[in-house]
Gaussian input, Z-matrix of N, CA and C with variables (Angstrom, degrees):
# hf/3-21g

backbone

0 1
 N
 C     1     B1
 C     2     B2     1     A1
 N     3     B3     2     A2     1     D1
 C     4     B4     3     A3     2     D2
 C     5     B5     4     A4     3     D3
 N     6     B6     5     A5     4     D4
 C     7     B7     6     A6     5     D5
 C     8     B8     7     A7     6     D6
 N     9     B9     8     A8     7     D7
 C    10    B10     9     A9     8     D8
 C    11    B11    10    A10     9     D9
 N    12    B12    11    A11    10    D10
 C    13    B13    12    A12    11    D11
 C    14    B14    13    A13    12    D12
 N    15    B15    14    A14    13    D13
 C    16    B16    15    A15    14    D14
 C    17    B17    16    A16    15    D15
 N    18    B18    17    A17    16    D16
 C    19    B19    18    A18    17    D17
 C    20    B20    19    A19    18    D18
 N    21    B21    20    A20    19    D19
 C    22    B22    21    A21    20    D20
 C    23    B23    22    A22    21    D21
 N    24    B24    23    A23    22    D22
 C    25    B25    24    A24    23    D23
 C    26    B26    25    A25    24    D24
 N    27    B27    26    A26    25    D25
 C    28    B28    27    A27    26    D26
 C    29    B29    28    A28    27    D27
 N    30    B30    29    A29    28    D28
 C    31    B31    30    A30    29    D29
 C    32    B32    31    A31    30    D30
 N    33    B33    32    A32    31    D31
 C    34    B34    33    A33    32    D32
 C    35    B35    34    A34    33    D33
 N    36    B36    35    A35    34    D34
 C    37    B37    36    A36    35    D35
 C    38    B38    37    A37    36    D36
 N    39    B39    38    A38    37    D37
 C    40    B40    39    A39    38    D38
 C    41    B41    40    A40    39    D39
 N    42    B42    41    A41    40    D40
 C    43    B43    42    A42    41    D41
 C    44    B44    43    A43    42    D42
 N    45    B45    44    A44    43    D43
 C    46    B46    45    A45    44    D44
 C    47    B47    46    A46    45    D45
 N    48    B48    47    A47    46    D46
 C    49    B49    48    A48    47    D47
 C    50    B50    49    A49    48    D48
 N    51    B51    50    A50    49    D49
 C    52    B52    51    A51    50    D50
 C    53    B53    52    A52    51    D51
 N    54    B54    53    A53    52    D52
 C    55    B55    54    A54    53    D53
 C    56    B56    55    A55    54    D54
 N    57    B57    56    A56    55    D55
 C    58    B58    57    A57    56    D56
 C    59    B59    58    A58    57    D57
 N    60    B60    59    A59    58    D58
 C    61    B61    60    A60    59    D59
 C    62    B62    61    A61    60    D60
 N    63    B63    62    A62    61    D61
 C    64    B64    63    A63    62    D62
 C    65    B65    64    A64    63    D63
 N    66    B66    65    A65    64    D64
 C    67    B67    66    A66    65    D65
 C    68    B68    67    A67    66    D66
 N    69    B69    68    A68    67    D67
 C    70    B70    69    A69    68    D68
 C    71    B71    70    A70    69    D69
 N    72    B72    71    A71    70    D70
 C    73    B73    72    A72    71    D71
 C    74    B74    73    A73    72    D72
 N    75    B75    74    A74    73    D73
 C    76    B76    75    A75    74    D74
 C    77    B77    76    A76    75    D75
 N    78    B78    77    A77    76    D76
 C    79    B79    78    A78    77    D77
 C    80    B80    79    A79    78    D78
 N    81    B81    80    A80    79    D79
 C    82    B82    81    A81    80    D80
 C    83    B83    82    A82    81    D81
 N    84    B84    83    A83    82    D82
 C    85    B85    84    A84    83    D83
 C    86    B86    85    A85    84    D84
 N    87    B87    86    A86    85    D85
 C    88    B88    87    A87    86    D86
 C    89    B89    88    A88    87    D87
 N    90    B90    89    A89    88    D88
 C    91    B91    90    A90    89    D89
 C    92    B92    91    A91    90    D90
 N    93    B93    92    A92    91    D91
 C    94    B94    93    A93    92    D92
 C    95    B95    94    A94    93    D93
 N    96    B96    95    A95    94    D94
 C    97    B97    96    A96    95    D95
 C    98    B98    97    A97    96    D96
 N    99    B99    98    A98    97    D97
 C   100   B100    99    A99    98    D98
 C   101   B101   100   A100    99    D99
 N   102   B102   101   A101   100   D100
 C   103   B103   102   A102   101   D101
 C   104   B104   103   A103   102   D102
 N   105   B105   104   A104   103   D103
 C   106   B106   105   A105   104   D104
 C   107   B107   106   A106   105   D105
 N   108   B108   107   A107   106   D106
 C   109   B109   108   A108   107   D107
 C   110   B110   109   A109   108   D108
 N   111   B111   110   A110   109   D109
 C   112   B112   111   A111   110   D110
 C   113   B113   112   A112   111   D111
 N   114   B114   113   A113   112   D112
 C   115   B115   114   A114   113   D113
 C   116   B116   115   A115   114   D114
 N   117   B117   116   A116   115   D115
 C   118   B118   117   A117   116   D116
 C   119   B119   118   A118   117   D117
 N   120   B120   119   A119   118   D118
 C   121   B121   120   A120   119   D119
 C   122   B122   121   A121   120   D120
 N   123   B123   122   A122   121   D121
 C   124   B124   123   A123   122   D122
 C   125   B125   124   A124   123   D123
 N   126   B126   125   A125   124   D124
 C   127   B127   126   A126   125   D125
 C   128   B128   127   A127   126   D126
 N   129   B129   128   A128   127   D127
 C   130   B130   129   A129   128   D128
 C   131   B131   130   A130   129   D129
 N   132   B132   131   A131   130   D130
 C   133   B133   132   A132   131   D131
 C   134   B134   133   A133   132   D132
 N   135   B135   134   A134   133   D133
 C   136   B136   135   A135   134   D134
 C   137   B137   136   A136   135   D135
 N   138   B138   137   A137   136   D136
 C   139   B139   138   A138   137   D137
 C   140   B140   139   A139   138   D138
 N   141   B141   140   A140   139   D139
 C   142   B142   141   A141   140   D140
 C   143   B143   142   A142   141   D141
 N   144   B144   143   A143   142   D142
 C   145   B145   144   A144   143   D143
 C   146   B146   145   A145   144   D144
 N   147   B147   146   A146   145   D145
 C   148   B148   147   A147   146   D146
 C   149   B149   148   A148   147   D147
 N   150   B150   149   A149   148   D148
 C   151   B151   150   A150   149   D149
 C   152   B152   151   A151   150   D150
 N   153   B153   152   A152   151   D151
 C   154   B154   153   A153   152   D152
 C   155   B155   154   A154   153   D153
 N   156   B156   155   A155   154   D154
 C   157   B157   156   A156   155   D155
 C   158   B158   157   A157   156   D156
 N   159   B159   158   A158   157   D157
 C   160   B160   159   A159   158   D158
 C   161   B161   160   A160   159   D159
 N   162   B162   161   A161   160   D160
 C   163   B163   162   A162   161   D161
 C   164   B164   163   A163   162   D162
 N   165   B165   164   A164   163   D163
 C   166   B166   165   A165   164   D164
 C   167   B167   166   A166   165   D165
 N   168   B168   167   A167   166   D166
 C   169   B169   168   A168   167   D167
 C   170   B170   169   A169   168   D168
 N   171   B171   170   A170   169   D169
 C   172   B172   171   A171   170   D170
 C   173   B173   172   A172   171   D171
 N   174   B174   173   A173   172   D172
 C   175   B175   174   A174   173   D173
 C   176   B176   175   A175   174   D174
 N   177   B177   176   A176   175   D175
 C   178   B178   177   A177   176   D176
 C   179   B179   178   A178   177   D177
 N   180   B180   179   A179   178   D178
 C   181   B181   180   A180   179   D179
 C   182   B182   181   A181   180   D180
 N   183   B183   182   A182   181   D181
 C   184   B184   183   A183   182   D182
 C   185   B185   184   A184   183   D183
 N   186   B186   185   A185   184   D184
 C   187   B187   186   A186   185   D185
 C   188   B188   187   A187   186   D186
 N   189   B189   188   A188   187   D187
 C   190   B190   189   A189   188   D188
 C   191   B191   190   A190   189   D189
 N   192   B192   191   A191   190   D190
 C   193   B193   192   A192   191   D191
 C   194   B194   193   A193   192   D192
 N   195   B195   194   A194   193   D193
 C   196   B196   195   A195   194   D194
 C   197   B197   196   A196   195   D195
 N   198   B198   197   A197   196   D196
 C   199   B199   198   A198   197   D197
 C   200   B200   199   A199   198   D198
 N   201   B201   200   A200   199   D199
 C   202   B202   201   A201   200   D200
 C   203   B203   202   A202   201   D201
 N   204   B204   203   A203   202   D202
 C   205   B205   204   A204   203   D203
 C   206   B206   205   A205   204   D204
 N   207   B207   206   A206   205   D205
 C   208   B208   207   A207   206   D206
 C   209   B209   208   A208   207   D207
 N   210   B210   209   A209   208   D208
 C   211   B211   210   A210   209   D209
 C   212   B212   211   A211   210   D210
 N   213   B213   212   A212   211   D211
 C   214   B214   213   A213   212   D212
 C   215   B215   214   A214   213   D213
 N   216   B216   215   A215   214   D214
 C   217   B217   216   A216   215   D215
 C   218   B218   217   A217   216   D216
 N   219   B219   218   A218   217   D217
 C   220   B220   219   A219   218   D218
 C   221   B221   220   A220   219   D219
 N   222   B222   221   A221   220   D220
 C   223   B223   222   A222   221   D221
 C   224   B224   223   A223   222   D222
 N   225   B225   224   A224   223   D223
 C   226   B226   225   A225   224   D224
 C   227   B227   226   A226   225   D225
 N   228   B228   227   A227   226   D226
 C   229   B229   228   A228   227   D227
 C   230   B230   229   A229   228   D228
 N   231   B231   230   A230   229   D229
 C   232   B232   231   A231   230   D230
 C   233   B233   232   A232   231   D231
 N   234   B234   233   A233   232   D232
 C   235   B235   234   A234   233   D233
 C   236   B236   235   A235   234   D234
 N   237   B237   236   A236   235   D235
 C   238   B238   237   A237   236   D236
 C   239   B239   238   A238   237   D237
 N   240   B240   239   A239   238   D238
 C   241   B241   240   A240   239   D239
 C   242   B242   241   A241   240   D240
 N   243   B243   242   A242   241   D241
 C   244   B244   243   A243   242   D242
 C   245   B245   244   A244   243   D243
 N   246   B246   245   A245   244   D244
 C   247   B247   246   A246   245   D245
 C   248   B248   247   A247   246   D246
 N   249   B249   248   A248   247   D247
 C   250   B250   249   A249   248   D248
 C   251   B251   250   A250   249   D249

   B1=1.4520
   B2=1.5307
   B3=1.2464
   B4=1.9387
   B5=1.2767
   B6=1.0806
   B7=1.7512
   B8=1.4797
   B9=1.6185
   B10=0.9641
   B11=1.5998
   B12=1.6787
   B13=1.2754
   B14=1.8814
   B15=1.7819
   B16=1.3852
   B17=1.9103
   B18=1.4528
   B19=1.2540
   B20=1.3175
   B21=1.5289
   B22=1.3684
   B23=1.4939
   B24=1.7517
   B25=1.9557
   B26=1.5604
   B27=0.9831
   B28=1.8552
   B29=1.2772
   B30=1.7439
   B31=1.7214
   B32=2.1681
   B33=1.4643
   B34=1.2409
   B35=1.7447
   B36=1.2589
   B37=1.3669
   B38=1.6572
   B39=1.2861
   B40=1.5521
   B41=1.4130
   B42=1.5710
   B43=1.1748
   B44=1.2706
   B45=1.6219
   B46=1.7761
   B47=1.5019
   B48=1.2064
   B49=1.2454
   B50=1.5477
   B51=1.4940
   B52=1.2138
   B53=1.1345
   B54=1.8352
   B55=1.4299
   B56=1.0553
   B57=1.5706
   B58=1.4449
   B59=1.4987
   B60=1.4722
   B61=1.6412
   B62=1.0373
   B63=1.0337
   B64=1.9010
   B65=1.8445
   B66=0.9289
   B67=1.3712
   B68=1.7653
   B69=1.6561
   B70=1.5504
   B71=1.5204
   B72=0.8073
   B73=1.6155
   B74=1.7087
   B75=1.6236
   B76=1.5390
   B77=1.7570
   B78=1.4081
   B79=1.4700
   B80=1.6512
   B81=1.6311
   B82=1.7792
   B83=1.6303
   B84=1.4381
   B85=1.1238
   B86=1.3392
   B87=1.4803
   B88=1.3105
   B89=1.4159
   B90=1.0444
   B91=1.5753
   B92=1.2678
   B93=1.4088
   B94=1.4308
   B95=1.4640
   B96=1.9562
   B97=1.5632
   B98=1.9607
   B99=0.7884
   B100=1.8361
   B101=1.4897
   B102=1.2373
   B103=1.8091
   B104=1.0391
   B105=1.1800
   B106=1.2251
   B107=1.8790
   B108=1.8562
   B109=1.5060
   B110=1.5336
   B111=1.0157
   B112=2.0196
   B113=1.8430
   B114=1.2257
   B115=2.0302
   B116=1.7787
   B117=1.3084
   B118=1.3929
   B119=1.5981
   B120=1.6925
   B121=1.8315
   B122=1.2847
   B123=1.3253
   B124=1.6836
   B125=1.9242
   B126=1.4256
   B127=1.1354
   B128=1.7407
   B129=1.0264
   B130=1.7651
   B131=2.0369
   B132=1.5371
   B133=1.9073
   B134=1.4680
   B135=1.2818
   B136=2.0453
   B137=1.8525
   B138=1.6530
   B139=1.4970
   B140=1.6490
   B141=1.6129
   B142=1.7016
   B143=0.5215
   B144=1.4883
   B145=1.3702
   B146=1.2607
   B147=1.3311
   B148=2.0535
   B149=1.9565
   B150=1.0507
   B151=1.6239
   B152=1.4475
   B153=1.5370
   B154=1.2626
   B155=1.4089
   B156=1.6657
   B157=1.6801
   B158=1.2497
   B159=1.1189
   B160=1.3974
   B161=1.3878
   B162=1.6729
   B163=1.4135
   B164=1.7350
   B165=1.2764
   B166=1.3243
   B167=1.3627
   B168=0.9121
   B169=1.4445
   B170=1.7763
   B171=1.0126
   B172=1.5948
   B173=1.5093
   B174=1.1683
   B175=1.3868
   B176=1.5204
   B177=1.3079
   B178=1.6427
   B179=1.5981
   B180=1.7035
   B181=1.7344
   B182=2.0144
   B183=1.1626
   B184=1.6077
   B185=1.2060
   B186=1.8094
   B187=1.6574
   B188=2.1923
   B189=1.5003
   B190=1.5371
   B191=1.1425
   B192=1.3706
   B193=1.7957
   B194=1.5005
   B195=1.5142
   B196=1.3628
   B197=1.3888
   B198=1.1685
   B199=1.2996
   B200=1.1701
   B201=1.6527
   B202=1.4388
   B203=1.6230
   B204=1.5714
   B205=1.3360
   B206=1.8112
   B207=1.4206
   B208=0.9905
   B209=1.8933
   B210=0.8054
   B211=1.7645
   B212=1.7413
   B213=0.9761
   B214=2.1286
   B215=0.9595
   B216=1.2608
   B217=1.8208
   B218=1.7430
   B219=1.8126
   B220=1.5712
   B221=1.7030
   B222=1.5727
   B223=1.4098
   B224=1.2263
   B225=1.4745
   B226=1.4266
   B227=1.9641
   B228=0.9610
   B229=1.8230
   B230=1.8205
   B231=1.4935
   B232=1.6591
   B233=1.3297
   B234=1.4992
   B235=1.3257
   B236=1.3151
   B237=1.6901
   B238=1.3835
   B239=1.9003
   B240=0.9191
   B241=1.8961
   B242=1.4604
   B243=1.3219
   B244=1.3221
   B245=1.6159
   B246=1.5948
   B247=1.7641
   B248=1.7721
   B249=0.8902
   B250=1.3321
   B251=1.4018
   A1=109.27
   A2=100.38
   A3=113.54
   A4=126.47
   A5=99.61
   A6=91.49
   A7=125.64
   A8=136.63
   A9=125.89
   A10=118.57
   A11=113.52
   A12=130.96
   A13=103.75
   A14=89.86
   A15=94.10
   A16=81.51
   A17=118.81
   A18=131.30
   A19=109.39
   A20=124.23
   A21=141.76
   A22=95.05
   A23=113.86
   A24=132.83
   A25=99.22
   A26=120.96
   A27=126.33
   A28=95.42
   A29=91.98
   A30=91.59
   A31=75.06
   A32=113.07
   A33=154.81
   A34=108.41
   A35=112.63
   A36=128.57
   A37=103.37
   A38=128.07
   A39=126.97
   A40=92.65
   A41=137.61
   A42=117.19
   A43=113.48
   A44=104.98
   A45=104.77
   A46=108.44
   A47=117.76
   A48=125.07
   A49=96.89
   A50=111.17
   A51=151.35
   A52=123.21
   A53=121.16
   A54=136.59
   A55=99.64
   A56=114.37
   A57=132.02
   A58=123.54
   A59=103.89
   A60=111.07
   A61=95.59
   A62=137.45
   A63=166.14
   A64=98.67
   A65=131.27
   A66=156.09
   A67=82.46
   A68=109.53
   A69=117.48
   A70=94.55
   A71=132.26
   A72=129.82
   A73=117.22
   A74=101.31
   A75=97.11
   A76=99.39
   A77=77.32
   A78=102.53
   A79=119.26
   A80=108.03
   A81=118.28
   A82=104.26
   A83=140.14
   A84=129.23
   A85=100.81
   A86=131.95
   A87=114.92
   A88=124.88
   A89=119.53
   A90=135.13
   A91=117.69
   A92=111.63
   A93=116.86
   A94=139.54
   A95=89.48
   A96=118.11
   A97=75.64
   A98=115.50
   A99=126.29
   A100=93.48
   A101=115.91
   A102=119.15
   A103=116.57
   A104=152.41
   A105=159.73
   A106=88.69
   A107=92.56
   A108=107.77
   A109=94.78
   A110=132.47
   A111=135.94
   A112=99.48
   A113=110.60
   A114=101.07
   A115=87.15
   A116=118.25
   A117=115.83
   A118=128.20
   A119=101.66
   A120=95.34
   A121=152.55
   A122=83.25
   A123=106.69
   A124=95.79
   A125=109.80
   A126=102.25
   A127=151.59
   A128=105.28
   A129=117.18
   A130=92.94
   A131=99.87
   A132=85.40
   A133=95.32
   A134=95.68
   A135=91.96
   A136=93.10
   A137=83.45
   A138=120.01
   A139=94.25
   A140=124.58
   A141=115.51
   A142=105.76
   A143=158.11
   A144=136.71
   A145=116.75
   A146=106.11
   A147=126.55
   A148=81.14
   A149=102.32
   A150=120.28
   A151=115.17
   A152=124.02
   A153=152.11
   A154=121.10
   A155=100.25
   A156=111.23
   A157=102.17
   A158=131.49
   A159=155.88
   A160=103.36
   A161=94.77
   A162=92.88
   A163=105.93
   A164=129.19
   A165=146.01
   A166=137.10
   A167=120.79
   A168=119.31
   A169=113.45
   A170=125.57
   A171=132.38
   A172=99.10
   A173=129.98
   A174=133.57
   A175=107.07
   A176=95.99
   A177=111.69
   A178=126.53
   A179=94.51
   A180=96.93
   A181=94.49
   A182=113.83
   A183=127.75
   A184=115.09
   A185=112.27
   A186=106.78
   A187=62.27
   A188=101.89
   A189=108.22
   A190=102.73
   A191=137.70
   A192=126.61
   A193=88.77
   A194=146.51
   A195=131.68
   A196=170.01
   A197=122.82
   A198=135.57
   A199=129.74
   A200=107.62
   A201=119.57
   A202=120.74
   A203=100.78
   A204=102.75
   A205=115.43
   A206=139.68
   A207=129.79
   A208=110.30
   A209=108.19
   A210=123.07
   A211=110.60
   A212=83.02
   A213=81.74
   A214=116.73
   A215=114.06
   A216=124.74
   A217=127.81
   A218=82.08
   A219=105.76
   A220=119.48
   A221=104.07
   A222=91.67
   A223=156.31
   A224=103.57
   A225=124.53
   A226=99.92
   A227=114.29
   A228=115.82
   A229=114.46
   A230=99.81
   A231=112.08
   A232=115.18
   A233=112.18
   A234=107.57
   A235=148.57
   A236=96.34
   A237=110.97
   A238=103.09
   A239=97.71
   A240=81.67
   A241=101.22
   A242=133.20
   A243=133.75
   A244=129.52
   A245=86.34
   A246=100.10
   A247=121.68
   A248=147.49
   A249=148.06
   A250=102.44
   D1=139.09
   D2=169.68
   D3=-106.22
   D4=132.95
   D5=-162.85
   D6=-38.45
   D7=121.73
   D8=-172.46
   D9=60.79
   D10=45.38
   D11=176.31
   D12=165.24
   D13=141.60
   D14=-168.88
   D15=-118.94
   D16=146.02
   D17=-176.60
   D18=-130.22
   D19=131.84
   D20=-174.79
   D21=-133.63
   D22=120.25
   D23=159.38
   D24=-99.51
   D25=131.87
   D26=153.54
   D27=-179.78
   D28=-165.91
   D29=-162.03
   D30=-129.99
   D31=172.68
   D32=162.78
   D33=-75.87
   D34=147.82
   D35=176.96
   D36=-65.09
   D37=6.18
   D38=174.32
   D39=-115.35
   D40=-27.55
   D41=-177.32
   D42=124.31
   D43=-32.32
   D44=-172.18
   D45=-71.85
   D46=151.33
   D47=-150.63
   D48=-116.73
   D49=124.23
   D50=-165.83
   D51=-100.15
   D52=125.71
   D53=172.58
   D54=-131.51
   D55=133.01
   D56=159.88
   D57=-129.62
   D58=129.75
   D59=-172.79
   D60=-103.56
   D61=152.74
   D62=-177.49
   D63=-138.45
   D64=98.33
   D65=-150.39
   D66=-126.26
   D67=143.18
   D68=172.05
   D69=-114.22
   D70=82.97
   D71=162.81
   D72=67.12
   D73=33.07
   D74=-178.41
   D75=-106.19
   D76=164.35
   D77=-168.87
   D78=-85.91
   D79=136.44
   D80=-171.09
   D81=-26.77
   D82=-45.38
   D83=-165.05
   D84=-91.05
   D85=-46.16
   D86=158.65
   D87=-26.98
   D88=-70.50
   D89=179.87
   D90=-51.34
   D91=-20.83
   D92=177.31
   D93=-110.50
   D94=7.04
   D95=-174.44
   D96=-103.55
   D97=-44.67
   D98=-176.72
   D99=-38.68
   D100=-102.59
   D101=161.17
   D102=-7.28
   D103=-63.29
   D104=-112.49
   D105=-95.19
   D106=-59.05
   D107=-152.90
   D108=-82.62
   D109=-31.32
   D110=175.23
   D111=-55.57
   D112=-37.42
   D113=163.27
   D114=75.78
   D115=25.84
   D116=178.08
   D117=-69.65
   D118=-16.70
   D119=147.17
   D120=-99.37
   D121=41.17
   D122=-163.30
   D123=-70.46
   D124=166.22
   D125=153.77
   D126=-49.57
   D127=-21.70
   D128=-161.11
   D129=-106.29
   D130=-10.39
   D131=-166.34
   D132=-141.85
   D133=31.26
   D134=178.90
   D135=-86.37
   D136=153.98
   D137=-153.10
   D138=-95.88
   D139=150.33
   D140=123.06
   D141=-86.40
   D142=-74.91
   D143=-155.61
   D144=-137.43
   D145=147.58
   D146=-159.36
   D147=-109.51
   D148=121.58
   D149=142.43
   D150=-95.75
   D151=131.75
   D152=172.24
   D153=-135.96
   D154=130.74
   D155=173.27
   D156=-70.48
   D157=156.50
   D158=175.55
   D159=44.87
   D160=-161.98
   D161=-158.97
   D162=-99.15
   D163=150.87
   D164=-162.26
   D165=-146.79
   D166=157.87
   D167=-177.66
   D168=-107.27
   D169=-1.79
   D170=-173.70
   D171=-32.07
   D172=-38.09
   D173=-159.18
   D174=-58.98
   D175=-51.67
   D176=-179.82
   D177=-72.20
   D178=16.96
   D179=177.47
   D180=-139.18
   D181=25.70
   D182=140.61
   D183=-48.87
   D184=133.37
   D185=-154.07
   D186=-114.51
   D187=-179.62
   D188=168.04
   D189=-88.45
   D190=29.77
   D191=172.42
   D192=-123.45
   D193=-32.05
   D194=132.86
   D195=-9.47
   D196=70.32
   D197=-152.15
   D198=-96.56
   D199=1.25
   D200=168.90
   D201=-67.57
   D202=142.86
   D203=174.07
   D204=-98.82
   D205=145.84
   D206=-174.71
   D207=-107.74
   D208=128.82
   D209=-168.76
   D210=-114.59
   D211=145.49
   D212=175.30
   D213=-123.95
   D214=118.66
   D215=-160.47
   D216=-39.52
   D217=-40.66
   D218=168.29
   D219=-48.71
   D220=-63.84
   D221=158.46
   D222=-78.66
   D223=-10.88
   D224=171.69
   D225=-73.43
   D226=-30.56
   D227=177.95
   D228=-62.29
   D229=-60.78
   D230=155.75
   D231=-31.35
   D232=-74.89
   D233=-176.97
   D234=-60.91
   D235=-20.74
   D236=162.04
   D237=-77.00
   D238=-41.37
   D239=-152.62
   D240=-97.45
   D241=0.86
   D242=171.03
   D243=-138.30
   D244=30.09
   D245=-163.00
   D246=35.71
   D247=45.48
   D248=-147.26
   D249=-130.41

């Protein structure tokens, strides 16, 4: 854990390889100076898909050698457990 953020690496039963931020109530530029400095699209630790609490902007700091998609836990939770 990082201060004021809990971090999960693994992969999904398909394989695509998985990052999840757990953020405590910080703010889009916080979160996105956070990213910035983790160097998480580097070659050796690029993501498919980034899960994020609340709502965010990560999307909008996709380089074109980037292929991750960004998801928000909130709705990805709904949709699993209440089809919605």
């Amino acid at each position: 854990m990082i201060k004021d953020y809990i971090i999960v690496e693994g992969q999904n039963l398909k394989g695509d390889k998985i990052l999840i931020i757990w953020r405590d109530g910080q703010s889009n530029e916080k979160l996105n100076e956070f990213f910035k400095t983790m160097a998480w699209s580097s070659k050796d630790r690029e993501f498919d898909i980034i899960y994020v609490n609340g709502d965010n902007n990560l999307d909008n700091l996709r380089k074109d050698e980037d292929h991750h998609k960004v998801k928000l836990i909130e709705q990805e939770f709904k949709k699993l457990m209440f089809g919605e």
